[in-house]
N, C-alpha and C positions, 0 to 999 in steps of 0.2 A: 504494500500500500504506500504510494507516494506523493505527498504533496497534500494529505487530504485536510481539507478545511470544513466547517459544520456550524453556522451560527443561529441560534434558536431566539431572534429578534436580538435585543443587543448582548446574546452571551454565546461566548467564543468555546462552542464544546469540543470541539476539534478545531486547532490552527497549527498549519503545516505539518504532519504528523506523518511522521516516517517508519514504518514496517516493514522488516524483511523477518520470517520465517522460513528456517529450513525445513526441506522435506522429512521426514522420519523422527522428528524429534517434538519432544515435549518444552512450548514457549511458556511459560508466566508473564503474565500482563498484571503489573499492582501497580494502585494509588490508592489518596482519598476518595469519601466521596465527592462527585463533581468534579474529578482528575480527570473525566475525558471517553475511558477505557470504554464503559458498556454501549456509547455510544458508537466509536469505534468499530464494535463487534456489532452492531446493529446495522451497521453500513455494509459493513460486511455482509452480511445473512438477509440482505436487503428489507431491514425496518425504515431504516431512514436510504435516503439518496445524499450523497455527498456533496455539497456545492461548487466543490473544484477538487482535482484528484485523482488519480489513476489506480486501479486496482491488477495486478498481473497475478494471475491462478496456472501454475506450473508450465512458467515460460511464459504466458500466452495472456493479452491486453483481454479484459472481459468485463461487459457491463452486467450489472447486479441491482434488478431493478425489481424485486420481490423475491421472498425466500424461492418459489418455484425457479428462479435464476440460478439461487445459491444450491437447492438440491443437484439442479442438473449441472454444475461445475464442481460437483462432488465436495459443496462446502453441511457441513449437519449440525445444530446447534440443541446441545440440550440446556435447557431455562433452570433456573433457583428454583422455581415454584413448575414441579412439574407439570406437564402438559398430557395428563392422561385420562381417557372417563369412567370413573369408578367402579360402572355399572357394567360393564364390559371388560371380556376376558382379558388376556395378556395377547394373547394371540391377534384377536378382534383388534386391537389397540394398533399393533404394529400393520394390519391391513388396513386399518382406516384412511381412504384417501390414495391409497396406493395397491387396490386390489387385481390381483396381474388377470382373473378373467373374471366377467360376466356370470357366470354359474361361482354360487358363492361356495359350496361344497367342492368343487375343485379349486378354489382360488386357497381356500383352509389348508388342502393337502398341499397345493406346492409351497404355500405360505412359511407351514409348519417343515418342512422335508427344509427350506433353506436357513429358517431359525436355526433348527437342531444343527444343521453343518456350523455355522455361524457358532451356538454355544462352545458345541466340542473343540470348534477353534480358538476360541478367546477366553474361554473361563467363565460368561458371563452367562451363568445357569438360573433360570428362572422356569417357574410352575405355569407352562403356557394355556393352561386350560382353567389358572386361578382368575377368578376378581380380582380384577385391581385394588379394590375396597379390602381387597383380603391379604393382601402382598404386603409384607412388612419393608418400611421404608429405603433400605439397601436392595431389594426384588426391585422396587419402581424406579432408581434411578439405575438399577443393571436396564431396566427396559427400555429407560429412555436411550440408552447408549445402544441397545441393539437395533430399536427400533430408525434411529441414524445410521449404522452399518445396515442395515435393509434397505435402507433406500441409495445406499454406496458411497456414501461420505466419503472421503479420502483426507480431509481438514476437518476434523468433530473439534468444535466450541464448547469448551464447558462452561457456566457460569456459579461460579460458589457451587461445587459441587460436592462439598461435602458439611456444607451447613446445618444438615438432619440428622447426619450420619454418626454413630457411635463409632470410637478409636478402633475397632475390631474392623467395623465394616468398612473405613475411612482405608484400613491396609490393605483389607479384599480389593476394594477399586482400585489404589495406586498399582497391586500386581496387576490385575487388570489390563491398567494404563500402558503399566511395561510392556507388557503383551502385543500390546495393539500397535505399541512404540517399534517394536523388534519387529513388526510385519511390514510397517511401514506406514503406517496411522500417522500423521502429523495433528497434533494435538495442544490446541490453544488455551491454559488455563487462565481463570479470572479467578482470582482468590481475593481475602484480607488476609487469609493464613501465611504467615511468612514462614513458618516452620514448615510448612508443607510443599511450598515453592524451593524452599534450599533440598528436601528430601524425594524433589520427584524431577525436577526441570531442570531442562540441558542449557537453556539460556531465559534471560530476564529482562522485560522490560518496565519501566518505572516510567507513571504518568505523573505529572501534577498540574492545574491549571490548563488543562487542555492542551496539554505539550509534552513531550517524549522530550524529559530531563537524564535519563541514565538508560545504556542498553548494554549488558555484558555477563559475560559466560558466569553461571554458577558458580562456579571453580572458584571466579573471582571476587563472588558474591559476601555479604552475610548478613545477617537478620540485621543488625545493627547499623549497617552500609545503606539497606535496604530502607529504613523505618526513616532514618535522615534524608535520604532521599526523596521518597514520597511526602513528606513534610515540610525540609528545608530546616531542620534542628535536627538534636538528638532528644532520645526519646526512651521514657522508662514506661515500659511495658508489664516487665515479670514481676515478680513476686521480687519485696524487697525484703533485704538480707535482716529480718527480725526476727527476735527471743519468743520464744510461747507466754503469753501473759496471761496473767491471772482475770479470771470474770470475777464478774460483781454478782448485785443481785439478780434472782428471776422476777423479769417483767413480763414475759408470757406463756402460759402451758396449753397447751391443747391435749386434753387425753380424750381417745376413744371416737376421733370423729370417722364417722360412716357417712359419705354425698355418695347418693343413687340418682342417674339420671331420668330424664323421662320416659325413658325404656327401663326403668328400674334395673340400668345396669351400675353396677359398684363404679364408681369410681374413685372412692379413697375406702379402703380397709383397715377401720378402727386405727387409724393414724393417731401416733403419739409423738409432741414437738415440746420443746423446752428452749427459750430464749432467755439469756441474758446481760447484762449490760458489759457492754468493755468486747463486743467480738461479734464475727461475721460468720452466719452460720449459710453456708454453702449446699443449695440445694441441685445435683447436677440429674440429669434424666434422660432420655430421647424428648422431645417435645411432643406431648401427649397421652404422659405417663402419671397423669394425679396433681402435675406441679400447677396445672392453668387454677384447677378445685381448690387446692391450698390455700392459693394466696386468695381466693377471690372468700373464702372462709373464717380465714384470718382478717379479711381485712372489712367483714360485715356486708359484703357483698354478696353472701351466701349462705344460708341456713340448712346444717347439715341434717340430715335423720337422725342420726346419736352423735353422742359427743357433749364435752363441755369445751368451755373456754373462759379461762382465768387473764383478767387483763385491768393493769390499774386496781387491783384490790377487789376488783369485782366479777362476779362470776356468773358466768350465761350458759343458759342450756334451752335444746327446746323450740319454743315457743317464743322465748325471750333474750332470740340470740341479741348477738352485737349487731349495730345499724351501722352505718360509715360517720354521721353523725357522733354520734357516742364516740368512735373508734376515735374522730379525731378529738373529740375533745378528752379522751383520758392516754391526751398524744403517740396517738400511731397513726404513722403518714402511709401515703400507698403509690408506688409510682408503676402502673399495669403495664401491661405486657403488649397491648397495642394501644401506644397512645396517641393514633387517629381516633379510632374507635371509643376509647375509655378515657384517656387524660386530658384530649384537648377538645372543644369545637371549632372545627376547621372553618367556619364561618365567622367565627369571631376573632377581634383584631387580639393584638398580643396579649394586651393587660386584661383585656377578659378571660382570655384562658388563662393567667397569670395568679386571677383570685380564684378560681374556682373551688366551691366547697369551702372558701376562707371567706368569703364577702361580707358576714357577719361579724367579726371581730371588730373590736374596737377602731382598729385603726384603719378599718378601710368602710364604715357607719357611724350613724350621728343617729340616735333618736329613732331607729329603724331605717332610715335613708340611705341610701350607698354613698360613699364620698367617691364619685370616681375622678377628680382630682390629685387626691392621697392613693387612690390606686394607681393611678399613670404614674407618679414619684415612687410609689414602692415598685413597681415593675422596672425603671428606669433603672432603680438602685439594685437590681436581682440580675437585671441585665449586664450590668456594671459587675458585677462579683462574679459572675454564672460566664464571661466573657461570650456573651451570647447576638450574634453577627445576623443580619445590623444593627444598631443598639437603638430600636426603631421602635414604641410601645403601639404606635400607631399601624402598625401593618400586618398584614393579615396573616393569622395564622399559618392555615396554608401554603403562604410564600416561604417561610424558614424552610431552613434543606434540615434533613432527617435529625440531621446531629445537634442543632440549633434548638430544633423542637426538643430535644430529649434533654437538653441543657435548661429550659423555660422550664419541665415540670419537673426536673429535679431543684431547680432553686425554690421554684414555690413549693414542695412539699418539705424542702429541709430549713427553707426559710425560718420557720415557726417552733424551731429544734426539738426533734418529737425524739420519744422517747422509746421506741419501737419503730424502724424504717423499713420497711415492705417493699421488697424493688426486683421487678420483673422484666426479665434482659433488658439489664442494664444499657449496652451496647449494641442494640440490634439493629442494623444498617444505619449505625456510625460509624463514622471516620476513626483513622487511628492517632489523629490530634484529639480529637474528641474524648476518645477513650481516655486516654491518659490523664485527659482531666478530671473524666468520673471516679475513675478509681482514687485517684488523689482526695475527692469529694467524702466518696464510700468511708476510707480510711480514717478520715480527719473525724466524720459524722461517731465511729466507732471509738477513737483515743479520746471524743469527748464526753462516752459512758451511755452511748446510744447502743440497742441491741437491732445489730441488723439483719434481714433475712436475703439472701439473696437466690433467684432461680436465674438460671441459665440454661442454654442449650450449648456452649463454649466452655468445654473441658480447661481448656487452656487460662478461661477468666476463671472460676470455679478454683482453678489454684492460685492462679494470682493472689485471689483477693482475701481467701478463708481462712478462719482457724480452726472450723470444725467444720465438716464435710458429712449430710444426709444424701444416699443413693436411692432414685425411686423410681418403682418399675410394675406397670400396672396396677396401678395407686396404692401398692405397698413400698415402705422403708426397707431396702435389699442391705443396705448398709450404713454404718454412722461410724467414722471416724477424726483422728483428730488430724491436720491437715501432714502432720510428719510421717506419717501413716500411707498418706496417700500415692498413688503412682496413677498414670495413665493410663495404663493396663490394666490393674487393679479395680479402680471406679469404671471403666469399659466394661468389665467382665459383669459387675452387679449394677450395671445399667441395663443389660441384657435380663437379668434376672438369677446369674451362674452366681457364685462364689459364697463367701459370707465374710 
């Protein structure tokens, strides 16, 4: 790709941007968010059209004017957020759209007769007569990747392709990958994992600002190189070099809670949790293993079937659970796990999403009345401390980029220094400037005697941030240790549901 430029009214998402890939090899493509990069690959895979730019596909000048372009120049993209329909088999799934005859009972046999060559050659073994709905989440994205080598990819795009994936199935794929590497697959990664770029990729390239800042052999790479790079500093990511400290009191218990859904299917089993102050208790899982139930539990959002909950001195069961209300006034903040959805209104300007659930407090009412005056100056000042870009109280929610947003409701839920913090991926399609501030946020919230709860689906944050480590898998507790305890493999193994 050379030359290629991209401007989405006045912002430069691709300027001049230079790409060479070699054939048989595995590239990495990292930045921030808004580096450039998924744009890039969308130009590629024909999402967008480039506005100036050349694209050459093995030797040879080629326009790429919708994905149908990029299949038949043997480009195949598999997405974050798989692209498969539930309700249909494995099989069904990889025929959709590309069914070699008319008679569907003949199109099944050849369909299936060149999967099975396909598995036996690459490793990538899946239940082709399963639901998809029934495929555990390392089966759906082997599919996505087959169902790209069916249609003859020769360049497979992947994008964060291992964001669901537990460490077990995260090394299935990377063999995988090798596999596909050694046939002669040339294979485009999009990560934020830098650990996984230095552990799989022949070469690397680094966006920031819509510009290809650094391009160079792994070899010559390192996480560190890398992180500066994509930022333009140095950057503290890991886990920093601290003593095990002593907790405080307990500020919150949960024994015995049972949430059945409206299929009256279990989904936490007599759960038992104990918070307390001075420490970060780390909840890691597959996403969709009890942790969504949890926090929405804990934080008054949810009334289980059994169960109590000990919080602030007071104790709820029942009938009489906790309300979000109550929660915060016997200070426990909550920062949810999708905060489109749950933390902000995307319709309202900053400082409204800024008070929400707080608007009552003295300092932002008079007499029952809103002061939104003292709310635009406390937003200002949250802005100011949360370094949250643009420091705009007037603009629309909406407009922040991901990491922006995720900065807005962590300053207003730790604003009000609670005493119980409740925080649901933390990081999730953040930037890794961004990050680095959370954590630092997380930390500080903790040495000031706050008990915080954190869930993740990032093995990698999960250790950074913890001192005590809950594993959970099918909304039971598979494991609970203390974070000196912990390994990658280890918390992989009882996030499956193995070990103990």
């Amino acid at each position: 790709m050379q030359g290629i430029n991209k401007r989405f009214g006045a912002v430069a998402a691709n300027a001049e941007v230079e790409l060479r890939v070699a054939a048989g090899t595995v590239h990495g493509i990292v930045g921030e968010n808004g580096a450039g990069k998924s744009t890039l690959m969308s130009i590629l895979y024909g999402f967008y059209q480039a506005d100036s730019g050349t694209v050459d596909v093995f030797g040879r000048r080629v326009t790429i004017r919708n994905a149908d372009d990029a299949i038949a120049q043997g480009i195949g993209m598999v997405h974050q957020h798989f692209m498969l329909v539930d309700t249909l088999t494995a099989l069904e799934n990889v025929m959709l759209g590309a069914e070699p005859h008319w008679l569907l009972q003949k199109a099944d046999a050849t369909v299936r007769s060149k999967l099975e060559g396909l598995m036996q050659a690459t490793g990538l073994q899946v239940k082709l007569d399963a639901l998809v709905t029934d495929l555990p989440v390392g089966d759906r994205q082997r599919l996505e990747i087959l169902k790209a080598l069916y249609r003859g990819a020769k360049v497979l795009i992947l994008d964060e392709p291992t964001a669901v994936l537990t460490p077990q199935e995260t090394e299935h794929l990377f063999k995988v990958l090798r596999v596909l590497r050694e046939q002669g697959t040339t294979i485009l990664l999009i990560t934020h994992k830098l650990k996984e770029v230095m552990g799989l990729c022949d070469q690397v390239t680094v966006m920031r600002g819509g510009r290809v800042v650094q391009e160079l052999p792994i070899a010559q790479a390192s996480i560190e190189k890398l992180a500066e790079a994509m930022v333009g500093r140095k950057v503290q990511m890991g886990r920093l070099d601290e003593q095990a400290r002593p907790v405080g009191e307990l500020l919150l218990e949960a024994k015995g809670v049972v949430v059945r859904d409206a299929m009256q299917v279990v989904r936490l089993h007599g759960l038992n949790l104990q918070l307390r102050a001075g420490e970060i208790v780390g909840v890691a899982g597959v996403s969709g293993n009890g942790q969504s139930e949890l926090l929405d539990v804990l934080s008054g959002l949810l009334a289980p079937q059994e169960g109590s909950l000990q919080l602030g001195g007071r104790n709820f069961a029942g009938a009489e659970w906790l309300d979000p209300r109550t929660a915060r006034a016997l200070g426990l903040a909550h920062v949810p796990e999708d905060r489109h959805a749950r933390a902000m209104v995307m319709d309202f300007v900053a400082w409204e999403s800024a008070v929400l659930g707080y608007d009552s407090l003295p300092e932002y009412a008079s007499h029952g009345w809103m002061a939104h005056g003292r709310m635009r100056q406390a937003t200002a000042r949250m802005m100011e401390r949360f370094d949250v870009r643009p420091r705009d109280p007037e603009l629309g929610s909406s407009k922040f980029s991901g990491g922006n947003q995720q900065k807005l409701v962590l300053a207003r839920e730790l604003g009000q220094a609670p005493k119980v913090l409740l925080v649901g991926q933390p990081t999730r399609g953040v930037d890794i400037g961004a990050i680095e501030f959370i954590y630092s946020q997380l930390r500080a919230m903790r040495d000031a005697g706050c008990a915080v709860l954190v869930v993740s689906s990032e093995l990698d944050e999960i250790l950074a941030l913890s001192d005590r480590v809950i594993v959970m898998n099918q909304g039971r507790v598979t494991g609970e240790l203390a974070i000196a305890d912990c390994t990658e493999a280890g918390l992989g193994l009882l996030m499956t549901g193995g070990g103990q």
